[in-house]
C-alpha positions in Angstrom: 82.7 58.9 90.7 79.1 58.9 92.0 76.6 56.2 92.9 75.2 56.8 89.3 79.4 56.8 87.5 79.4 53.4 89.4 76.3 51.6 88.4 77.0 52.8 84.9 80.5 51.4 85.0 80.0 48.7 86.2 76.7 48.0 83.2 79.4 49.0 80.9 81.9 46.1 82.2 79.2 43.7 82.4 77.7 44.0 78.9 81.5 44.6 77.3 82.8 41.6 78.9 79.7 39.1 77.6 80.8 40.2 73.9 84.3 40.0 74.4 83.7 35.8 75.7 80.6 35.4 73.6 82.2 36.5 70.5 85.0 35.3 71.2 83.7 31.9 71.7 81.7 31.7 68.4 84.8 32.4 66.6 86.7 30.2 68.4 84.2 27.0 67.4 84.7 28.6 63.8 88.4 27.3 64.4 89.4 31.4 64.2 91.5 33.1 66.6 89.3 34.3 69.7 90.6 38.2 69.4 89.0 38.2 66.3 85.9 38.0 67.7 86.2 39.9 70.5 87.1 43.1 68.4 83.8 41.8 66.5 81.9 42.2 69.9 83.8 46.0 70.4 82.1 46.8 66.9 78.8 45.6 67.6 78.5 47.6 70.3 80.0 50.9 68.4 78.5 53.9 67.3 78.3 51.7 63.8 75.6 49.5 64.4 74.5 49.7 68.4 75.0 53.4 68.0 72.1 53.7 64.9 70.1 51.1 66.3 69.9 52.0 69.6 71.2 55.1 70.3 69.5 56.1 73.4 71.0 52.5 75.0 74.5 53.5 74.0 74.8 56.7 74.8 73.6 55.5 78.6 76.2 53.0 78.7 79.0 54.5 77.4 79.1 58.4 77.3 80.9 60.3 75.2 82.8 62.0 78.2 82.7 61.7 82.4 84.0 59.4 84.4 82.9 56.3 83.0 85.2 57.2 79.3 88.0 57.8 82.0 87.9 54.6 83.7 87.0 52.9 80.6 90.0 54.6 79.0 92.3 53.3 82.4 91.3 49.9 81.4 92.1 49.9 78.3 95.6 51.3 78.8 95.9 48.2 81.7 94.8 45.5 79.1 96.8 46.7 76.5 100.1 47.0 79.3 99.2 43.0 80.8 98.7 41.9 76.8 102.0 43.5 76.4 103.7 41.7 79.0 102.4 38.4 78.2 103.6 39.0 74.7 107.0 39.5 75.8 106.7 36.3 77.8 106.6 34.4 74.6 109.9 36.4 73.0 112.2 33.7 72.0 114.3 32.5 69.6 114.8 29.0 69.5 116.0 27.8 65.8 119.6 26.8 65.6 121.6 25.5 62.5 119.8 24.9 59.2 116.6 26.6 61.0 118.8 29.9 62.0 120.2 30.1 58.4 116.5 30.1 56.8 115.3 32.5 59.6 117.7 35.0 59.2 117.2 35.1 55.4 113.5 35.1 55.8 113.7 38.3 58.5 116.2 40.6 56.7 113.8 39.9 53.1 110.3 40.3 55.3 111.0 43.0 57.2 113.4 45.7 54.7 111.4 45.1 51.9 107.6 45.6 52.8 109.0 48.1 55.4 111.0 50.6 52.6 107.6 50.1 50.7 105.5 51.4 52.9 107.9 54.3 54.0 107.5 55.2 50.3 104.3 55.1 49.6 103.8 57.4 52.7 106.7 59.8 52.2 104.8 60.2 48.2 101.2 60.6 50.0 101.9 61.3 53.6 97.9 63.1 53.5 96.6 59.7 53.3 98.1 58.5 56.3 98.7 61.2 58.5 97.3 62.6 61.5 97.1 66.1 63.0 100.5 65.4 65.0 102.2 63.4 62.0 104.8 64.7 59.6 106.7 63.1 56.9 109.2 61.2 58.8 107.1 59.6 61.3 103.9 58.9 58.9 106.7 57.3 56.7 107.9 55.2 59.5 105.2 54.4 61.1 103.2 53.2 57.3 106.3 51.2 57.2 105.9 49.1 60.3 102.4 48.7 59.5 103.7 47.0 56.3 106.2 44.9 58.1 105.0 43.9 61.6 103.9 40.5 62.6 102.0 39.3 65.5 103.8 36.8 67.8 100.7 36.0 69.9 98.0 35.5 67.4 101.0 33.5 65.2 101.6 31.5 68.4 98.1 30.5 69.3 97.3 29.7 65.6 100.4 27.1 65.8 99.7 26.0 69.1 95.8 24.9 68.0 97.3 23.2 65.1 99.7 21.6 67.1 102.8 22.9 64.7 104.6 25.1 67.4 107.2 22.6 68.5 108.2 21.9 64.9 110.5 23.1 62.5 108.3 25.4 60.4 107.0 26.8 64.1 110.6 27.4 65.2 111.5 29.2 61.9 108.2 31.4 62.0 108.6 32.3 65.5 112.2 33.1 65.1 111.5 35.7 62.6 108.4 37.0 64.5 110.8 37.9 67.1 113.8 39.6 65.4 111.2 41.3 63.1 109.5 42.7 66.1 112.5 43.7 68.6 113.4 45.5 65.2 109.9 46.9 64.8 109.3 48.4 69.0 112.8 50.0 68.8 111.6 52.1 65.6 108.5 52.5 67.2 109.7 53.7 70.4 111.8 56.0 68.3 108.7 57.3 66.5 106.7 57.7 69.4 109.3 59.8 71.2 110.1 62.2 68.6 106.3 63.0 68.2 105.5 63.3 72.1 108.8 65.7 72.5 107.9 68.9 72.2 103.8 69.0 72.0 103.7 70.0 75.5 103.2 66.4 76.5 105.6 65.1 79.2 108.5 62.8 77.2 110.4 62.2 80.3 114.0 62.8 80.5 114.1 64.7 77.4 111.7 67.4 79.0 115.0 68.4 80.6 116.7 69.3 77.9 114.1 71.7 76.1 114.8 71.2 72.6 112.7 70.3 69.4 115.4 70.1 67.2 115.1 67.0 65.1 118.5 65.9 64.8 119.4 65.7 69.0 116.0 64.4 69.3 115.9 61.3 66.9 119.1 60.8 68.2 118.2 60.7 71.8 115.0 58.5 71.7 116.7 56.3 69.3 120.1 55.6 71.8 117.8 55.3 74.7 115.2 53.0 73.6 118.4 51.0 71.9 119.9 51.1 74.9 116.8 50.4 77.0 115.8 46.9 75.1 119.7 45.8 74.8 120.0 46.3 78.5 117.0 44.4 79.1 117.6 41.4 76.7 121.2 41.2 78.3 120.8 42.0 81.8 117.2 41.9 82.6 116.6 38.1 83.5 119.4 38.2 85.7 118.2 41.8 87.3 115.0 39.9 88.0 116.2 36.7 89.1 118.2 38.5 91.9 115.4 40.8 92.9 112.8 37.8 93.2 115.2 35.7 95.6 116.7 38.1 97.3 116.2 37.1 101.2 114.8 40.5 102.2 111.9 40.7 99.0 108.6 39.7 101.0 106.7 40.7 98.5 107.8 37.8 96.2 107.2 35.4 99.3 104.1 35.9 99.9 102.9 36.4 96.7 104.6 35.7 93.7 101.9 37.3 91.5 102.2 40.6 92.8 106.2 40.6 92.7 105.8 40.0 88.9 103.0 43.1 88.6 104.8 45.1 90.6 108.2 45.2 88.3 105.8 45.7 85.1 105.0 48.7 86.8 108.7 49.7 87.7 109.9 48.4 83.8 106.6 51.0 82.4 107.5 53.5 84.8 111.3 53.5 84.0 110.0 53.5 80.5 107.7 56.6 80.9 110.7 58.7 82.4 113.0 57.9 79.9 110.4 59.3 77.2 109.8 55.9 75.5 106.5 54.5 75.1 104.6 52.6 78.4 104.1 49.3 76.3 107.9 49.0 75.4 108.2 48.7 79.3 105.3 46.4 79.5 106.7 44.2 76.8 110.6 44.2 78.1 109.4 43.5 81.7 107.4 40.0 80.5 110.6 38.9 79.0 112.8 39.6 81.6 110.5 37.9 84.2 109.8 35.0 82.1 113.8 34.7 81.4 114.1 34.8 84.9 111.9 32.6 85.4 113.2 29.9 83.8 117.3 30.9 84.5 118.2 31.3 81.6 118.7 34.5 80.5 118.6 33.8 76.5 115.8 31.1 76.6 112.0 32.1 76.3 109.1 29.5 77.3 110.0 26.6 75.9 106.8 26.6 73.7 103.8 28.6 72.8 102.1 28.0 76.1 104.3 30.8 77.5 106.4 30.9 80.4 104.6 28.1 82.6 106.5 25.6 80.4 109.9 27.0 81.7 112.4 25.1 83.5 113.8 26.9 87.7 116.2 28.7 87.6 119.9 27.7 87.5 121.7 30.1 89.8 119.5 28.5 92.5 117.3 32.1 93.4 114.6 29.4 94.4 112.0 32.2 95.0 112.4 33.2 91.0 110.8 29.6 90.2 108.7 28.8 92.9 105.7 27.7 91.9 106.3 29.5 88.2 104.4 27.6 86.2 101.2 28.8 88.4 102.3 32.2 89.0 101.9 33.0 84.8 99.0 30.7 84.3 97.4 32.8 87.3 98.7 36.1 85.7 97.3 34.8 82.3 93.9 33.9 83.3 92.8 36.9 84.9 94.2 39.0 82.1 92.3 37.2 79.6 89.0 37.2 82.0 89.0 40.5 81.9 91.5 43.2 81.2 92.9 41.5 77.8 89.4 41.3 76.4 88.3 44.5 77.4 90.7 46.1 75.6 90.1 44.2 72.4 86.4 45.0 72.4 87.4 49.2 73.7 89.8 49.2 70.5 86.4 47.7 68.0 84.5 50.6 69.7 86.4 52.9 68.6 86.3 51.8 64.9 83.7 54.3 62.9 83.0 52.5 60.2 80.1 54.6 59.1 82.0 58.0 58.9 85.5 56.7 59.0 85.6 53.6 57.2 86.8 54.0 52.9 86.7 49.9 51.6 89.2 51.3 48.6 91.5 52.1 50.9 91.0 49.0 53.0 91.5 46.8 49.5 94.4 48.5 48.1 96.4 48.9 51.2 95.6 45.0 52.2 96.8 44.0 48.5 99.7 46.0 49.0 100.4 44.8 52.7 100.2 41.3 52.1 101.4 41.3 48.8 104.8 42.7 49.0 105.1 40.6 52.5 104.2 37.2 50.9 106.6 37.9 48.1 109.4 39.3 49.7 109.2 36.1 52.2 108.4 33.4 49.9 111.3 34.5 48.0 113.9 34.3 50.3 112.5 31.2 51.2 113.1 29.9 47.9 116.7 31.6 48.2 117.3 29.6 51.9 116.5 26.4 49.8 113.0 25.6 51.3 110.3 23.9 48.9 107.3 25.9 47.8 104.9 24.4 50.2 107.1 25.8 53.4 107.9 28.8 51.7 104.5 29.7 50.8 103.2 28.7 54.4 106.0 30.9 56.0 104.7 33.7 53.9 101.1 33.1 54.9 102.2 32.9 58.8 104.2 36.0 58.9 101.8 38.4 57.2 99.4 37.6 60.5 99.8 41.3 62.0 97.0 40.3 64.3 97.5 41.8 68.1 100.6 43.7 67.2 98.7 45.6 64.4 96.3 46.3 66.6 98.2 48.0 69.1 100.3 49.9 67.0 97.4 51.3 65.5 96.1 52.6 69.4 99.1 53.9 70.0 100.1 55.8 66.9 96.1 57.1 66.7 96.7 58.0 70.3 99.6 59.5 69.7 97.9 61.4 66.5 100.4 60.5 64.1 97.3 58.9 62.3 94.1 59.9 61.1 90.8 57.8 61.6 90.4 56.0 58.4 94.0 55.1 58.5 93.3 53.4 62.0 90.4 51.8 60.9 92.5 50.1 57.8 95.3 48.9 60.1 92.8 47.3 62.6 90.9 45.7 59.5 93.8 44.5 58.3 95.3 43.1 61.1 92.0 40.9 61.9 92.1 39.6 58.4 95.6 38.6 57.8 94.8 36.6 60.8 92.3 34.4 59.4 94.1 34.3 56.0 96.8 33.0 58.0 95.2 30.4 60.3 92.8 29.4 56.9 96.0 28.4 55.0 98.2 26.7 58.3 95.0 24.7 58.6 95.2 23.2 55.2 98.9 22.6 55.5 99.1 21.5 59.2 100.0 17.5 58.9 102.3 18.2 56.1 104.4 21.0 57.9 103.9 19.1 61.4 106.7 16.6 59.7 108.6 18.5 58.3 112.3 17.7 58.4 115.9 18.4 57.6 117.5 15.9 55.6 119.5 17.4 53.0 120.0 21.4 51.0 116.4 21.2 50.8 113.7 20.6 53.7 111.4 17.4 53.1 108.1 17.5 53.4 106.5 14.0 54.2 102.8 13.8 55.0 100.5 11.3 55.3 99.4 9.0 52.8 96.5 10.6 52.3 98.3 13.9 52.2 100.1 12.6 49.2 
């Protein structure tokens, strides 16, 4: 980079990161979720409306090529890797009796239904969907997950503002959140594999082998990303654990911080030469540390404020839980100081909604998203024995697709799997299921906050005034 590559970078970085807080801050006193707005500020300063009002201004700070795009494009991969491994911090499933019964119900109905929609639709009009690396099978998968994911952070933080996380509805919704998505990244990993094998791209291991054939293919990305998160969810805590307290690790010793950025870089790495996807790694190395963390190796954070909540751990590897707590709430607020919201605000930068954007697309495929979600979950809702008032609200919550949307439309549009307008629609989407979802959790907040189990159906008793 030169003098010039610098100061521009660094102009870029300044004026990205006062949307990302500014926005985000506006939306957050309009009681909506902060990432909301700090896509908002990533369109504002798009080609859509800073590009035709000031094009001259836009094309200085953010060329269309050079080193600035590169190291704008390295950050963006970093945010979306941290985001990814703070995510899988909050990976838990909590619900037990009654709660676990409904859950599983609710996940099996939520996640098969919308998802064998949206593989039809797609395998009927894969053109709509696809881009120039996409074919029938993965456009058909990767629709489906669109239809079918949900977003544990946005979810989480939603609850956590409305002060509904440690309840039973939160315990429910984020139990379902969890399975749905463990379900979702294998598939994805899957997807992502058989599309990077054999386009010349490095795909890891499978490089080594040197065939294209579908069959071995699929059936080499899907054992080893199966493989990969089973090994992690079982052994990974424990892995972690041992390597944090070991005597000889001075890294961990003198600083805790870098210990735990250092193995995201080993998970993404071992990730990257196995052929799957960096952000799987990203995402299974935040739950094994935070497991770790808290010695435990099936128990998340103990609630939505992540891993700081978490307990030492029990196998007495003192160095995994000193000073835990800090260590994530460090790791979290540089992340979202920078990195996190720098990504959010890249990804609404790279929406064209002059040239890419078709609102009858948007409409019908939102209708269609969160119409066959809310259905599918409010009904087995109904079937688990839960009153219309938690059913509906369950339905509400999981259709938030939110940062998970988000970054499985960068990855798949990176990937090429989809076209533009397809991308724009998934990002759309995701942002507005959000508010739907905080906009009706907000009305039914004090009602669900006591809810309770007392019989075959769940009681809801609010207020006075709520009655």
């Amino acid at each position: 980079m030169t003098a010039i590559d610098t100061i521009r970078l660094l102009a870029a970085l300044a004026v990205i990161c006062a949307a990302a807080h500014g926005c985000g801050f506006l939306f957050g006193a309009l009681r909506q979720p902060p990432v909301i707005g700090e896509v908002v500020g990533g369109i504002l300063l798009s080609p859509s409306l800073l590009g035709l009002l000031a094009p001259g201004a836009r094309a200085a700070l953010f060329p269309a090529s050079g080193a600035v795009t590169s190291a704008l494009d390295a950050i963006y991969q970093l945010g979306q890797l941290l985001l990814m491994f703070l995510a899988g911090a909050e990976l838990r499933i909590r619900a037990g009796g009654r709660e676990r019964r409904t859950g599983t119900i609710v996940a099996a109905a939520g996640l098969l239904a919308p998802f064998a929609a949206g593989a039809g639709i797609a395998t009927l009009v894969p053109g709509v969907f696809s881009g120039p690396a996409g074919s029938t099978v993965t456009t058909a998968l990767v629709v489906g997950l669109a239809m079918a994911v949900a977003a544990i952070p946005v979810i989480s933080r939603i609850m956590m503002d409305l002060k509904i996380m440690d309840t039973a509805f939160g315990r429910i919704v984020l139990m379902v959140a969890v399975v749905e998505d463990v379900i979702l990244y294998v598939v994805l990993a899957v997807v992502l594999g058989l599309a990077r094998s054999g386009t010349g791209h490095p795909s890891g291991l499978w490089d080594v082998v040197g065939t294209t054939a579908v069959a071995p293919t699929a059936a080499y990305f899907t054992a080893v990303s199966l493989l990969f998160f089973a090994g992690s969810l079982t052994r990974g805590a424990r892995l972690f654990r041992r390597l944090a307290g070991h005597r000889a690790n001075i890294v961990a010793r003198q600083s805790p911080v870098a210990f735990r950025l250092i193995f995201l870089c080993v998970m993404v790495l071992l990730c990257l030469g196995l052929g799957i996807n960096a952000v799987f790694g990203a995402l299974m190395a935040g739950v094994c540390a935070a497991r770790g963390d808290q010695g435990a190796d099936g128990d998340g954070p103990a609630d939505g404020d992540g891993p700081a909540d978490g307990d030492g751990p029990a196998d007495g590897d003192g160095a995994a839980a000193e000073g835990g707590p800090a260590v994530w709430e460090t790791i979290r607020q540089f992340s979202m100081a920078f990195f996190i919201p720098v990504f959010f605000v890249l990804v609404g930068m790279r929406l064209d909604l002059v040239r890419a954007f078709d609102p009858l697309f948007f409409l019908w495929f939102l209708a269609l998203a969160c119409g066959i979600k809310t259905l599918s979950i409010w009904a087995a809702a109904r079937l688990a024995g839960e009153d219309p008032l938690f059913s509906s609200s369950l339905a509400f919550a999981l259709n938030a697709r939110g940062t998970i949307g988000i970054v499985l439309a960068g990855v798949t549009r990176q990937a090429e799997l989809i076209n533009d307008r397809f991308f724009v629609v998934l990002v759309l989407v995701s942002l507005v299921t959000c508010q739907i979802a905080g906009f009706r959790l907000s009305k039914a907040a004090d009602r669900l906050r006591t809810a309770t189990v007392t019989g075959p159906r769940r009681q809801l008793r609010g207020t006075r005034a709520d009655r």
